[in-house]
C-alpha positions as CSV (number, residue, x, y, z in Angstrom):
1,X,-106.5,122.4,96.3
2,X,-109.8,121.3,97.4
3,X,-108.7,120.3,101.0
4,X,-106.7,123.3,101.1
5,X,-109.9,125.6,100.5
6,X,-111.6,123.1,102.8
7,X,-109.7,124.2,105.3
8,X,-109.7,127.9,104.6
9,X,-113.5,127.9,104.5
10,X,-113.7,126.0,108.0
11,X,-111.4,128.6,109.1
12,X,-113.0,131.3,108.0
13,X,-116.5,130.1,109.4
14,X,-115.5,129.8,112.4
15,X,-113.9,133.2,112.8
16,X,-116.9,134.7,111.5
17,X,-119.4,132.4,113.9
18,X,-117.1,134.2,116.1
19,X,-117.6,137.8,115.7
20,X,-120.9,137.0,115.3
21,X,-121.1,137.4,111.3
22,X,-123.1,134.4,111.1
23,X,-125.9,137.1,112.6
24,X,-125.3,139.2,110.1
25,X,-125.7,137.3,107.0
26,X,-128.8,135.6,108.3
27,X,-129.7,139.4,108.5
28,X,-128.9,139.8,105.3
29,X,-131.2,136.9,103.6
C-alpha cells in the first residue's frame, strides 16, 4: 500500500508541477 501511494503521489506531483500548481500552493503558504 505504501508503494502504491508512492506512486500515486509521484503521479500526482507531476501533473500538478505541470499545470503549474506547484505556483499555486507556494502562493498559498
Amino acid at each position: 500500500m505504501y508503494t502504491m501511494q508512492k506512486m500515486f503521489t509521484l503521479i500526482f506531483v507531476n501533473k500538478n508541477i505541470t499545470r503549474g500548481t506547484f505556483v499555486y500552493e507556494e502562493s498559498i503558504r
